[in-house]
C-alpha positions as CSV (number, residue, x, y, z in Angstrom):
1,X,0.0,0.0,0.0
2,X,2.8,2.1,0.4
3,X,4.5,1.9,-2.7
4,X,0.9,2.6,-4.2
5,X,0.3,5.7,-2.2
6,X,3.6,7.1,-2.8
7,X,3.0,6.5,-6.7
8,X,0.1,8.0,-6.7
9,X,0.9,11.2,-4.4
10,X,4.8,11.1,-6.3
11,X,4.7,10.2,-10.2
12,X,7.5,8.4,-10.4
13,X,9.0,9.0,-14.3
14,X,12.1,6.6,-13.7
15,X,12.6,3.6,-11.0
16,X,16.6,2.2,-10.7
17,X,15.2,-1.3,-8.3
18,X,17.6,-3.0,-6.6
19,X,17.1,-6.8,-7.3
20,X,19.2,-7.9,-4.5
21,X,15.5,-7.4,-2.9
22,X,13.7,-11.0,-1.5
23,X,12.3,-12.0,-4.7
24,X,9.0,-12.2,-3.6
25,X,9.3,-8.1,-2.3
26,X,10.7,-7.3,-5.8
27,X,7.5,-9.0,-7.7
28,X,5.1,-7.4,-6.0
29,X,6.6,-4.3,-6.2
30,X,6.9,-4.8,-9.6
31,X,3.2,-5.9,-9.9
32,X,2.5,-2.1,-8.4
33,X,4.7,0.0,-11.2
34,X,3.7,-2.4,-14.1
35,X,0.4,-2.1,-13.2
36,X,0.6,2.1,-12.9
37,X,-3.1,2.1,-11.1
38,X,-3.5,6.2,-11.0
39,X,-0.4,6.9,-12.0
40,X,1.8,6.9,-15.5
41,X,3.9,3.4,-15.7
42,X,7.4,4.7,-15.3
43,X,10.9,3.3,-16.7
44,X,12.0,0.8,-14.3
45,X,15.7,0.0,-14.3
46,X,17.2,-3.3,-12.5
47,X,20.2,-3.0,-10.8
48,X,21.3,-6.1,-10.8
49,X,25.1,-8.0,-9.4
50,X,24.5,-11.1,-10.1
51,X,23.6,-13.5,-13.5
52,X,20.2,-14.7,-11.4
53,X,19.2,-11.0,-11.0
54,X,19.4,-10.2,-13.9
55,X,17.4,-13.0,-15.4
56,X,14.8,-12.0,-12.5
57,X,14.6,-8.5,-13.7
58,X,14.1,-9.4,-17.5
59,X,11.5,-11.8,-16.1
60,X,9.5,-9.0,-14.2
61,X,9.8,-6.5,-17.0
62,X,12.5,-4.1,-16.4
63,X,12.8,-1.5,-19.2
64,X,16.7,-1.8,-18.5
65,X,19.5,-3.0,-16.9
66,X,23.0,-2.0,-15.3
67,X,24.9,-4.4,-14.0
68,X,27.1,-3.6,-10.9
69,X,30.8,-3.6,-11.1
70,X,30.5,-4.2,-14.3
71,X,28.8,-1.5,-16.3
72,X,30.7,1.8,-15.9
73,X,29.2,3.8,-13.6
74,X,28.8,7.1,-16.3
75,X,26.7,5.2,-18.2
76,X,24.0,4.5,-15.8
77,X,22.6,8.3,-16.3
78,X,22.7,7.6,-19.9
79,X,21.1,4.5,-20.2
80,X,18.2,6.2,-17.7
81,X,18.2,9.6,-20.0
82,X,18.0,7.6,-23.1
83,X,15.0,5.0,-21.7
84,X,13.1,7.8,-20.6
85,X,13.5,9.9,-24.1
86,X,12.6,6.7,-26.1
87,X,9.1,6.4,-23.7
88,X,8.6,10.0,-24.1
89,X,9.2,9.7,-27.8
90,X,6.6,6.3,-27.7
91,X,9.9,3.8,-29.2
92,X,10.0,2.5,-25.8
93,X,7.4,-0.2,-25.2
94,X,6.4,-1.1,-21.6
95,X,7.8,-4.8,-21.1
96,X,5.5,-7.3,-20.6
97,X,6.4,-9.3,-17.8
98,X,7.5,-13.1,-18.3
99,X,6.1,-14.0,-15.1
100,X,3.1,-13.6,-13.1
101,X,3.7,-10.8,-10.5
């Protein structure tokens, strides 16, 4: 409920969701943005460390990813610049998630 309220009172236009979060935490929150119930779907980013996060986040949709200790850290404000210009400009679709949330 608090996620919701906060959506709603708070448009979010970009999420960066750490999926080191317990899995079941991380779907649900998911469930809330993907959903966007009285508020605008925003870009969700996964930050992700490890290969079973990052399968997780594809799973549940993200619109990105940057990988931790890996991708260099300048290019996280890029990526999140670029995915929110491509859903502004409609060439960025919402992902559908793979999984039920």
């Amino acid at each position: 409920d608090d996620v919701q309220k906060l959506c709603e009172r708070v448009p979010p236009r970009l999420v960066l969701f750490d999926m080191a979060i317990w899995e079941s935490d991380a779907a649900y929150v998911y469930g809330i943005l993907i959903g966007a119930q009285g508020f605008e779907r925003p870009v969700i980013i996964g930050l992700c460390s490890l290969p079973h996060q990052v399968r997780r986040a594809k799973r549940f949709g993200a619109d990105g990813i940057w990988i931790r200790g890996v991708d260099d850290a300048a290019a996280l404000p890029r990526l999140a610049g670029d995915l929110i210009e491509r859903r502004r400009d409609g060439t960025l679709k919402p992902r559908v998630p793979s999984t039920p949330l």
